[in-house]
Biopython code that builds the backbone (N, CA, C, O; Angstrom):
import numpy as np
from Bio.PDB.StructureBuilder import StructureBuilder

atoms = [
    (1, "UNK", "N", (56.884, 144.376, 4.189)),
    (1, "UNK", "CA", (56.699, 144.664, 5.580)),
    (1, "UNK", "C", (57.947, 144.350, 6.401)),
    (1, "UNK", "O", (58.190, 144.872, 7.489)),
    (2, "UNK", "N", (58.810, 143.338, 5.710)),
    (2, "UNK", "CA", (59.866, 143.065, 6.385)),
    (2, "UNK", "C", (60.919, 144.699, 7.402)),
    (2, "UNK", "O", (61.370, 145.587, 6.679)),
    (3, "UNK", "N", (61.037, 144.759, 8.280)),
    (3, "UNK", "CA", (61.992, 145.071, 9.209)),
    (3, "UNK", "C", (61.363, 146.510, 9.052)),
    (3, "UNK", "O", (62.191, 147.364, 8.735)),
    (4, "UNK", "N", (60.315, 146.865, 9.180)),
    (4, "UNK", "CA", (59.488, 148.205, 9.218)),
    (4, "UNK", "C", (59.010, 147.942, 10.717)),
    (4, "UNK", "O", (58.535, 147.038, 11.404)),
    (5, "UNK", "N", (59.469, 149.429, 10.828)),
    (5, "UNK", "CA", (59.430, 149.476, 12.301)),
    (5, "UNK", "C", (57.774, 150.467, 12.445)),
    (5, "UNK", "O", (57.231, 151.301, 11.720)),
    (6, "UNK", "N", (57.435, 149.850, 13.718)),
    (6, "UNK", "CA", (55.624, 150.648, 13.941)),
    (6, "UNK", "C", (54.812, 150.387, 13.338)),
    (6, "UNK", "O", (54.598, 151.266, 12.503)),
    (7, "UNK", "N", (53.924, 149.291, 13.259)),
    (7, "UNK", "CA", (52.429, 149.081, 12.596)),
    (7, "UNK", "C", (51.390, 149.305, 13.432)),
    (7, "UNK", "O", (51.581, 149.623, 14.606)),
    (8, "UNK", "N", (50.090, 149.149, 12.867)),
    (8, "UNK", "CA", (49.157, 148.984, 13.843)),
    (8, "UNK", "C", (49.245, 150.032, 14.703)),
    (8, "UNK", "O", (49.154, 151.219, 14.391)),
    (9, "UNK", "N", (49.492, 149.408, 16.217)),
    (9, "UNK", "CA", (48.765, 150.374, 17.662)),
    (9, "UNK", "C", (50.305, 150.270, 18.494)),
    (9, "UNK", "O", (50.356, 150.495, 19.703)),
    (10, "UNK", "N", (51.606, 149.881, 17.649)),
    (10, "UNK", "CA", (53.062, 149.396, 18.484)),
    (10, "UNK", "C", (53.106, 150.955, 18.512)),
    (10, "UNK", "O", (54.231, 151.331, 18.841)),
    (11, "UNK", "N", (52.338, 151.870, 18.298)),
    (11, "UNK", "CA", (53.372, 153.420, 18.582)),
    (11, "UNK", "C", (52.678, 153.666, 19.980)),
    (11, "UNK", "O", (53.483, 154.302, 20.660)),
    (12, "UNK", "N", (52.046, 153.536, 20.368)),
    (12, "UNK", "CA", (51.199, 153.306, 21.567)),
    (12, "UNK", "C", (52.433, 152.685, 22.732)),
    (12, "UNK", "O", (52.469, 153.262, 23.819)),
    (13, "UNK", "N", (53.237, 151.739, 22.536)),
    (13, "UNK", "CA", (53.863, 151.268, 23.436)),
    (13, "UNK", "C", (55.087, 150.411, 22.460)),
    (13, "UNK", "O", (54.915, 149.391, 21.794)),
    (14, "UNK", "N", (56.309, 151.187, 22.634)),
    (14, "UNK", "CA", (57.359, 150.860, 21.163)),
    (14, "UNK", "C", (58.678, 150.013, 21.752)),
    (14, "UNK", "O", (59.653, 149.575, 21.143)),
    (15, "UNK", "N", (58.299, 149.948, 23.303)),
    (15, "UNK", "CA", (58.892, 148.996, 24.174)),
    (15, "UNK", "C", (58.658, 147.801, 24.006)),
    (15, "UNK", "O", (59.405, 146.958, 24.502)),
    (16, "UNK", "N", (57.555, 147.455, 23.259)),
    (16, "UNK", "CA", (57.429, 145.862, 22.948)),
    (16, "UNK", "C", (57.731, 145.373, 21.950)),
    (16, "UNK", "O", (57.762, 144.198, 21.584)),
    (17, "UNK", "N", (58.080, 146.725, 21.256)),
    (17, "UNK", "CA", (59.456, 145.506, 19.677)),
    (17, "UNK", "C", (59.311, 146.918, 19.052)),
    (17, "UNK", "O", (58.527, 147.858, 19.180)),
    (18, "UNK", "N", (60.331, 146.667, 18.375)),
    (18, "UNK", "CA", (61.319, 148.024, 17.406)),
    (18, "UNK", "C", (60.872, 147.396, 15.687)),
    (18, "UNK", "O", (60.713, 148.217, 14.783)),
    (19, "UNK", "N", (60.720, 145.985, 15.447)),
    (19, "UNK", "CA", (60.589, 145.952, 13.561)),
    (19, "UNK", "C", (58.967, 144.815, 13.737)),
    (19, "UNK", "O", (58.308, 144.298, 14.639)),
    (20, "UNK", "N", (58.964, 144.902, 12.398)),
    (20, "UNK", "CA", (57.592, 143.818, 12.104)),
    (20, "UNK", "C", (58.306, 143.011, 11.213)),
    (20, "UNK", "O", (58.632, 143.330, 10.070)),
    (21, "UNK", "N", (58.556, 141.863, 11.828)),
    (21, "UNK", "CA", (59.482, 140.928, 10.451)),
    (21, "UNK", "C", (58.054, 139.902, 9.856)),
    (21, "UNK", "O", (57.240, 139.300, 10.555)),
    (22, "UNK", "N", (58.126, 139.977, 8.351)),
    (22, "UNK", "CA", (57.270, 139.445, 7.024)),
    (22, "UNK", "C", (57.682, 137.747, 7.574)),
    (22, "UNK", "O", (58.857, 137.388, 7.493)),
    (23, "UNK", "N", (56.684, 136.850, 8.085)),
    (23, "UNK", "CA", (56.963, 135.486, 8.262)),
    (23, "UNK", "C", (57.819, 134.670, 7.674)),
    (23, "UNK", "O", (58.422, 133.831, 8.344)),
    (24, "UNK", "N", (57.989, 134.785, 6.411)),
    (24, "UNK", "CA", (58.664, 134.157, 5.060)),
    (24, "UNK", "C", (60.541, 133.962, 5.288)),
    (24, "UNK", "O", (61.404, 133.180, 4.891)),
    (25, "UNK", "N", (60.447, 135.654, 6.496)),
    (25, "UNK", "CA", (61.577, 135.932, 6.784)),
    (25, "UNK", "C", (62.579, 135.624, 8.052)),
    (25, "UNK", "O", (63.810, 135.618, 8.058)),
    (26, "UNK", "N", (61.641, 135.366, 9.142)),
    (26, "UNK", "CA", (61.279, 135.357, 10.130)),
    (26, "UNK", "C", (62.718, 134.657, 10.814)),
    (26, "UNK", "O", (63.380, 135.342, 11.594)),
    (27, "UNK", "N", (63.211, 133.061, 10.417)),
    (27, "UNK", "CA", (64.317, 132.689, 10.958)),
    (27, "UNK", "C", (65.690, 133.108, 10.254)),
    (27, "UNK", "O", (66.773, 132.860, 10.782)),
    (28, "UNK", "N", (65.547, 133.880, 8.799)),
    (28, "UNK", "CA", (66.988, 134.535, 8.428)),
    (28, "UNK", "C", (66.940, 135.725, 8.744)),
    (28, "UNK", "O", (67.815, 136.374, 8.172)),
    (29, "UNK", "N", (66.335, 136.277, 9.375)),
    (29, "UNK", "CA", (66.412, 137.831, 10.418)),
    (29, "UNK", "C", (66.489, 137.099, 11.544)),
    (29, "UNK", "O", (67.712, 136.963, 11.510)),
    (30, "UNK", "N", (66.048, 136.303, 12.877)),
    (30, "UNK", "CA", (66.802, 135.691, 13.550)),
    (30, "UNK", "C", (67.874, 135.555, 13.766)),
    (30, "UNK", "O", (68.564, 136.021, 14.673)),
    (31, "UNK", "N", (68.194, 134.687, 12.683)),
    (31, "UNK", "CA", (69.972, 134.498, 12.605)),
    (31, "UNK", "C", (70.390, 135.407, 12.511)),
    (31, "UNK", "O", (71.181, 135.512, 13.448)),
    (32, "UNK", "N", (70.407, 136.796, 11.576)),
    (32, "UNK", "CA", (71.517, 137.773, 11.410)),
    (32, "UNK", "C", (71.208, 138.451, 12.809)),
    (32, "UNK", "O", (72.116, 138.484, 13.640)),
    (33, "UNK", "N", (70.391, 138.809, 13.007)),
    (33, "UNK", "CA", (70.109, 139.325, 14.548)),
    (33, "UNK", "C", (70.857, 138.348, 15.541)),
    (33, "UNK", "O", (71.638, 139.031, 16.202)),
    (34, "UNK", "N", (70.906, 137.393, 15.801)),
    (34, "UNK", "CA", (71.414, 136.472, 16.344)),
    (34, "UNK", "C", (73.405, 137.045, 16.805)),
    (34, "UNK", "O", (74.020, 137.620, 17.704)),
    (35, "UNK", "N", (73.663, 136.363, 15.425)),
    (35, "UNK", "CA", (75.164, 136.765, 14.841)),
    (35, "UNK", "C", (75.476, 137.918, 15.045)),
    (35, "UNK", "O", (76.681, 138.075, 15.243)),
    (36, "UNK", "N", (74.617, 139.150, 15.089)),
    (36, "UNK", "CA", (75.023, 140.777, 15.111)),
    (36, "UNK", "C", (75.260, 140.834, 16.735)),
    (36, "UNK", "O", (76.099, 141.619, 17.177)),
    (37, "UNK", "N", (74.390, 139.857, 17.750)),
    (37, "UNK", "CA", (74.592, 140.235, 18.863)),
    (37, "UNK", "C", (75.923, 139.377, 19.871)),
    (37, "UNK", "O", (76.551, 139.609, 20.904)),
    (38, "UNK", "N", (75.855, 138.382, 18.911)),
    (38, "UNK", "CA", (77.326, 137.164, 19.729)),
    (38, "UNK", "C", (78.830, 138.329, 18.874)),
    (38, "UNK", "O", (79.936, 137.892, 19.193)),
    (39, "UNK", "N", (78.892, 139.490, 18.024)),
    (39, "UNK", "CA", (79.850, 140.539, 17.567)),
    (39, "UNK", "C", (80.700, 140.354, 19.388)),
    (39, "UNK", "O", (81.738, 139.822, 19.782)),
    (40, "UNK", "N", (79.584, 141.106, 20.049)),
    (40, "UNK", "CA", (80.763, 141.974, 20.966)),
    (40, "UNK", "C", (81.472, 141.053, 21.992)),
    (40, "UNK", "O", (82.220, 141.465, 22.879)),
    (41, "UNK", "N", (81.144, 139.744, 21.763)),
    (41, "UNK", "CA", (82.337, 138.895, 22.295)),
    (41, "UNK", "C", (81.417, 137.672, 23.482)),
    (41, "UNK", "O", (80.400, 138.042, 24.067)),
    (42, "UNK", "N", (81.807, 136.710, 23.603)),
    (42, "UNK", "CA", (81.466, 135.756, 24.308)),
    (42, "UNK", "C", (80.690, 135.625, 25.401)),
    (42, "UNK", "O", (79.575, 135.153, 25.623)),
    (43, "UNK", "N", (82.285, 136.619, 26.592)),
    (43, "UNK", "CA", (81.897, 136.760, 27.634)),
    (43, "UNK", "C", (80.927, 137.763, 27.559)),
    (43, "UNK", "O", (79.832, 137.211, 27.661)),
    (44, "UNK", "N", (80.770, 139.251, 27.400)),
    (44, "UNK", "CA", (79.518, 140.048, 27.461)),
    (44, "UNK", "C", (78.676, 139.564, 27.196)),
    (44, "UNK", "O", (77.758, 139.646, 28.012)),
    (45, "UNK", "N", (78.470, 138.904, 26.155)),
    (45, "UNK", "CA", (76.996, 138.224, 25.632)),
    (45, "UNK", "C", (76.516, 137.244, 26.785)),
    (45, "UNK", "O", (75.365, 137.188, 27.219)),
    (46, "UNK", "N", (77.688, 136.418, 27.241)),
    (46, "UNK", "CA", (76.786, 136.003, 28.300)),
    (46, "UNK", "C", (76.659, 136.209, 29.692)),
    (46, "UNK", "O", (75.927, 135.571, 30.449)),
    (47, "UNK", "N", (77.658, 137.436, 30.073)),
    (47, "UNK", "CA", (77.044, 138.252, 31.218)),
    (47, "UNK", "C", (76.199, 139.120, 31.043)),
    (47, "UNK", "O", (75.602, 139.609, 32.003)),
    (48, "UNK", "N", (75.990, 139.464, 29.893)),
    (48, "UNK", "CA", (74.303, 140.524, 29.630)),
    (48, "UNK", "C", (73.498, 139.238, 30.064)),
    (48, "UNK", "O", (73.171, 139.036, 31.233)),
    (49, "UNK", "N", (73.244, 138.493, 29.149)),
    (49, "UNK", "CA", (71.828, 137.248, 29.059)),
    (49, "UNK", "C", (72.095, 136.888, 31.324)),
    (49, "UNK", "O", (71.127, 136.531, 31.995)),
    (50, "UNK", "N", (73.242, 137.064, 31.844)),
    (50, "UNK", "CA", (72.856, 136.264, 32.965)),
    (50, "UNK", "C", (72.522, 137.214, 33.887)),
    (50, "UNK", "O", (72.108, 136.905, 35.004)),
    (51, "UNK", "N", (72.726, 138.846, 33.360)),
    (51, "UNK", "CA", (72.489, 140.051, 34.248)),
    (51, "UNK", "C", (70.657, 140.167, 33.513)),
    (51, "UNK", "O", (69.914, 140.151, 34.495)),
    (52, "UNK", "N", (70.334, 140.206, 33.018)),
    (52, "UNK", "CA", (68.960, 140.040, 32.314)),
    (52, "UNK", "C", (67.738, 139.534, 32.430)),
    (52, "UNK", "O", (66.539, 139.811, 32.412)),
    (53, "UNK", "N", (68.960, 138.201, 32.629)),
    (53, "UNK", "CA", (67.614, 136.740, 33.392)),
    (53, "UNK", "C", (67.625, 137.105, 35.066)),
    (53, "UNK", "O", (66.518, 137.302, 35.566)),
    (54, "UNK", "N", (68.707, 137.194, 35.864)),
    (54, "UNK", "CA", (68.992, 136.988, 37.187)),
    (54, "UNK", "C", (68.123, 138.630, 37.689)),
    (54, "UNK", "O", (67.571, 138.411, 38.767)),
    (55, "UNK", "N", (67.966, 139.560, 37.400)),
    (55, "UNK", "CA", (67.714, 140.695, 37.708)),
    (55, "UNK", "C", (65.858, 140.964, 37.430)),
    (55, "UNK", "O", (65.102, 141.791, 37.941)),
    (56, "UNK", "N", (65.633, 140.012, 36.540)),
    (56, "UNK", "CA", (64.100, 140.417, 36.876)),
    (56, "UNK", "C", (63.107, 140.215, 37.850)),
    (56, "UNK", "O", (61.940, 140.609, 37.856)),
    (57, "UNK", "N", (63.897, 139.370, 38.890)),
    (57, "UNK", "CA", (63.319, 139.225, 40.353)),
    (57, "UNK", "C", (64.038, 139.396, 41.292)),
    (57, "UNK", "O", (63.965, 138.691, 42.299)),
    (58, "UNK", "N", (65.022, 140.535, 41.127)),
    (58, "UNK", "CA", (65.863, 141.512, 41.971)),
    (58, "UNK", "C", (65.787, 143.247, 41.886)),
    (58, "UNK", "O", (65.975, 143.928, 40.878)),
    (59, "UNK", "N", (65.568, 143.557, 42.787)),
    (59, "UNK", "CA", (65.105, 144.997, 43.047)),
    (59, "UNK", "C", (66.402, 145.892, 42.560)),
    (59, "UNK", "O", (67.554, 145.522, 42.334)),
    (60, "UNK", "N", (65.842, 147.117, 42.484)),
    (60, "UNK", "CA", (67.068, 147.722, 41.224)),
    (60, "UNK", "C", (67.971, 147.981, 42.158)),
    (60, "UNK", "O", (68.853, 148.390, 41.403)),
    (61, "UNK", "N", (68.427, 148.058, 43.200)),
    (61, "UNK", "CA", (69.537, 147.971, 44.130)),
    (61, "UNK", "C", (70.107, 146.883, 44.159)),
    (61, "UNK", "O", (71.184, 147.182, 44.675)),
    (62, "UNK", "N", (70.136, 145.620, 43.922)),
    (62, "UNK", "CA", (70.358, 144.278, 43.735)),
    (62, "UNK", "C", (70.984, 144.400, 42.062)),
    (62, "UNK", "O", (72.182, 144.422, 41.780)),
    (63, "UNK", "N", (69.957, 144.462, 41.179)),
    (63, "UNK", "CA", (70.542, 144.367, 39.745)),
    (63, "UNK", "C", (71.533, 145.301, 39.525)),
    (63, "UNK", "O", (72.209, 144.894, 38.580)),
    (64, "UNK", "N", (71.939, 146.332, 39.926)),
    (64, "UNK", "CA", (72.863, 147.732, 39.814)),
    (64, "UNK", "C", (73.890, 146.894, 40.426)),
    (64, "UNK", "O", (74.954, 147.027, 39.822)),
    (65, "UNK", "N", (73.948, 146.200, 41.260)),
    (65, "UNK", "CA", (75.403, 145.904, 42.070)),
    (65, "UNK", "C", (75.560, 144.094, 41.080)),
    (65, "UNK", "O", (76.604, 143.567, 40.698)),
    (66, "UNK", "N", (74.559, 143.726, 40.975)),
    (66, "UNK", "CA", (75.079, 142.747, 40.183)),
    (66, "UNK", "C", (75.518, 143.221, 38.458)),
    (66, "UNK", "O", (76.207, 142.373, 37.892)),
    (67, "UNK", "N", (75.229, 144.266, 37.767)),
    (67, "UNK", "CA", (75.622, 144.272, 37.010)),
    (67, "UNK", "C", (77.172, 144.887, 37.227)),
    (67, "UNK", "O", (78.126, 144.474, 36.568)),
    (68, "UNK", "N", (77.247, 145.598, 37.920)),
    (68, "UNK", "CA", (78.276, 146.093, 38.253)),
    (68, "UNK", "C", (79.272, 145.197, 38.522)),
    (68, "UNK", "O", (80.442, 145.379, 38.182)),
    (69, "UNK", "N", (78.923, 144.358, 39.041)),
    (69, "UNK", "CA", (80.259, 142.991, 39.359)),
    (69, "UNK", "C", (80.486, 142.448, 37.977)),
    (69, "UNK", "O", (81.618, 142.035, 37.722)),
    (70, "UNK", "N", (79.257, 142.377, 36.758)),
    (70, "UNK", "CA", (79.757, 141.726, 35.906)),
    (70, "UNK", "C", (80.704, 142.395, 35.090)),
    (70, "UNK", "O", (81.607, 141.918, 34.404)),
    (71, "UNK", "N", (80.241, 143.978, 35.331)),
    (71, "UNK", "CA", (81.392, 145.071, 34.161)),
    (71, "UNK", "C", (82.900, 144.762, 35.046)),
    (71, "UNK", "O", (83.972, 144.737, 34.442)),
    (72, "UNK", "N", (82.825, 144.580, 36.261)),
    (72, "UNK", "CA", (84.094, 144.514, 36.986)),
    (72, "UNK", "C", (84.828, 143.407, 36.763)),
    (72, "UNK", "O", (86.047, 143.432, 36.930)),
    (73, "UNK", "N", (84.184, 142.310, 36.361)),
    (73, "UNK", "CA", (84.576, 141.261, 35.911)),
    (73, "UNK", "C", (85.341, 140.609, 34.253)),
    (73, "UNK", "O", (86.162, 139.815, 33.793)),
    (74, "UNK", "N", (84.254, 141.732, 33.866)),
    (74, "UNK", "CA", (84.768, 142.223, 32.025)),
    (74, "UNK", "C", (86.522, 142.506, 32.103)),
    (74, "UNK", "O", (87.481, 141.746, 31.969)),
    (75, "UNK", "N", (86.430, 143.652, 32.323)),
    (75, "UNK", "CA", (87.523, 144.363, 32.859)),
    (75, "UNK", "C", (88.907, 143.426, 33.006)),
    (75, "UNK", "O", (90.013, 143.634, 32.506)),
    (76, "UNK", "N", (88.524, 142.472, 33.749)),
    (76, "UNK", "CA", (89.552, 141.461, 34.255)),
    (76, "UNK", "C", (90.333, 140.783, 33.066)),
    (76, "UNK", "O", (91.501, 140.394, 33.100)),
    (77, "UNK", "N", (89.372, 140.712, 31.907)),
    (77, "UNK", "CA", (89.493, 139.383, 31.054)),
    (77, "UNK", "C", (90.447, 139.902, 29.419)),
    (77, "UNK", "O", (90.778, 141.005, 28.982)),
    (78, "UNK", "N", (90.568, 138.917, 29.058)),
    (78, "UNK", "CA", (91.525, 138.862, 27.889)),
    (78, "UNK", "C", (91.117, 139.747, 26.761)),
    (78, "UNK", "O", (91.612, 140.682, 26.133)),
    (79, "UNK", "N", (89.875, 138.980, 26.767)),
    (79, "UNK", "CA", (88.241, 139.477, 25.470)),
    (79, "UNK", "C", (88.784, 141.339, 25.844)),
    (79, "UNK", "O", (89.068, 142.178, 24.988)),
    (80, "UNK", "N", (88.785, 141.488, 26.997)),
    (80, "UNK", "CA", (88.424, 142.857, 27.509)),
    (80, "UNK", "C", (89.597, 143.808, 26.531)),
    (80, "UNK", "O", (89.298, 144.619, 25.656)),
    (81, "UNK", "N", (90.980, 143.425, 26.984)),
    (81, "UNK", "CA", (91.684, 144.244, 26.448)),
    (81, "UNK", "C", (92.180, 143.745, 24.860)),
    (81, "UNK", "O", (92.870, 144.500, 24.176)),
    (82, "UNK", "N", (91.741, 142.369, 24.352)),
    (82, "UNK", "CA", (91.659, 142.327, 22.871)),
    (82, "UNK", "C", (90.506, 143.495, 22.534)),
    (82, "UNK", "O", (90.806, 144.454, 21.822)),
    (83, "UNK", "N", (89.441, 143.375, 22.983)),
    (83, "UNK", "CA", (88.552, 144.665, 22.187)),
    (83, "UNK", "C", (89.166, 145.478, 22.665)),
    (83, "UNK", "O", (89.878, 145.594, 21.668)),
    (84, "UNK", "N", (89.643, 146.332, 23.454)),
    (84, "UNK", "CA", (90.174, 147.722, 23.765)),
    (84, "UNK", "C", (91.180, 148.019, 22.707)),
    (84, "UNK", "O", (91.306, 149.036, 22.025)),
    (85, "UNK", "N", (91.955, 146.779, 22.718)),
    (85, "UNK", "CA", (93.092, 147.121, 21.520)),
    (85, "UNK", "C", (93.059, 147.314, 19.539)),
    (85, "UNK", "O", (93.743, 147.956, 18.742)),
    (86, "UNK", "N", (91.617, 146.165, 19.390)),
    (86, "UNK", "CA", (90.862, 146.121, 18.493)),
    (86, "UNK", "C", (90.291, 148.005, 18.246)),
    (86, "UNK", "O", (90.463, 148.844, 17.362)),
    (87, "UNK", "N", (89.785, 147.980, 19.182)),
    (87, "UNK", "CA", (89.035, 149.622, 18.624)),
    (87, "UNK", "C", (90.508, 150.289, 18.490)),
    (87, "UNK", "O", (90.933, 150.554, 17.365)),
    (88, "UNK", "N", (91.168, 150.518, 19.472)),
    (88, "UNK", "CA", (92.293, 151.577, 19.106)),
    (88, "UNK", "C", (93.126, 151.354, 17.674)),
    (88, "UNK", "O", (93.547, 152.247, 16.939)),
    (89, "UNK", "N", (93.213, 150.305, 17.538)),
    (89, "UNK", "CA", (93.707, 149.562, 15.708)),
    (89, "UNK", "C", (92.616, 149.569, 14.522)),
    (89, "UNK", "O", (92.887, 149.099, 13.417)),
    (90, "UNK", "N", (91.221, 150.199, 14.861)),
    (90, "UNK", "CA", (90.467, 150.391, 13.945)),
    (90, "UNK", "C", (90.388, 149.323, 13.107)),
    (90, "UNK", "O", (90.243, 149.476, 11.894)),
    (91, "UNK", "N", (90.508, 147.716, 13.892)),
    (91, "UNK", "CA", (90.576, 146.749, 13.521)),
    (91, "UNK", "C", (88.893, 145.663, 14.170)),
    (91, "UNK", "O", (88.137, 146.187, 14.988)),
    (92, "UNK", "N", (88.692, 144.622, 13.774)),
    (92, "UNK", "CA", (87.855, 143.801, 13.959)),
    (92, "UNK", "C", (88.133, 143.005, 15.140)),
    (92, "UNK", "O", (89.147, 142.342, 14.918)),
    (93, "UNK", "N", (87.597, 142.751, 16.485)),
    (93, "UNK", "CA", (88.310, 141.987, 17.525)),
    (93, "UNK", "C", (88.004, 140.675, 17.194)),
    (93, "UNK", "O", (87.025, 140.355, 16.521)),
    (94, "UNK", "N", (89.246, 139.513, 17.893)),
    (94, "UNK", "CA", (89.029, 138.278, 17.630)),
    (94, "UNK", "C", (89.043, 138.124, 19.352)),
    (94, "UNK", "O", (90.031, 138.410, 20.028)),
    (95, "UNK", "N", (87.730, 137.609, 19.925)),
    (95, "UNK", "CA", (87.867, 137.782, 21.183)),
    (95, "UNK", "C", (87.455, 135.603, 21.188)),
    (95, "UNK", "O", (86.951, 134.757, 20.450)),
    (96, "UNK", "N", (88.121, 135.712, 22.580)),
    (96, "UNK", "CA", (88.481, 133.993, 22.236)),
    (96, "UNK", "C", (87.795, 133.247, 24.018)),
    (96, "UNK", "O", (88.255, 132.229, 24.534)),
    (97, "UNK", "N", (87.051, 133.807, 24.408)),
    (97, "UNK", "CA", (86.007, 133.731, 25.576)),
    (97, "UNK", "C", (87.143, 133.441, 26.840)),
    (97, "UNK", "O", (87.139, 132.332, 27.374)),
    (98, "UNK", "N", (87.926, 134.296, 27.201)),
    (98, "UNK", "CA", (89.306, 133.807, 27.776)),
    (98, "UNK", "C", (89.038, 135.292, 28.441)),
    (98, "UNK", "O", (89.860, 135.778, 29.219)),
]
sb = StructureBuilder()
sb.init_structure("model")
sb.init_model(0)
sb.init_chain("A")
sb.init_seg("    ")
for serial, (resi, resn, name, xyz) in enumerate(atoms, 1):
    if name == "N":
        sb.init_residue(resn, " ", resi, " ")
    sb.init_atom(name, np.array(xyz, "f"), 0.0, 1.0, " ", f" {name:<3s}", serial, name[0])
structure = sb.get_structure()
């Protein structure tokens, strides 16, 4: 059953989770899930999690301009143009939360 996506009545509403993880498995799918999502670098990871948390009791005119400050803020940073340069080198980025 591990990482099978749709059981039961989830096709009904597929917004409330994408896999069915087998219990046994449960915290080493965590972790790699975990690890797959800290990939795209420090800072994004934690301006997604603070655009995410901060926006669910802000009206979508509010969350649009706050996310927007955070991509504007991306932009600014080191991480930003190590990954830019990373993809164009068809290389792995080493982004250093800077």
């Amino acid at each position: 059953m591990e990482d099978t996506p749709h059981t039961r009545d989830c096709h009904k509403d597929p917004a409330l989770h994408n896999v069915v993880i087998d219990r046994k498995r449960l915290m080493e799918t965590a972790e790699r899930w975990a690890q797959r999502l800290a990939e795209p670098g420090p800072l994004a990871v934690r301006a997604a999690k603070e655009v995410m948390l901060k926006t669910m009791s802000m009206t979508l005119e509010e969350s649009l301009k706050l996310e927007w400050e955070k991509i504007m803020y991306l932009y600014t940073t080191a991480d930003w143009e190590e990954g830019r340069e990373a993809f164009i080198s068809r290389r792995k980025a080493n982004f250093q939360a800077k």
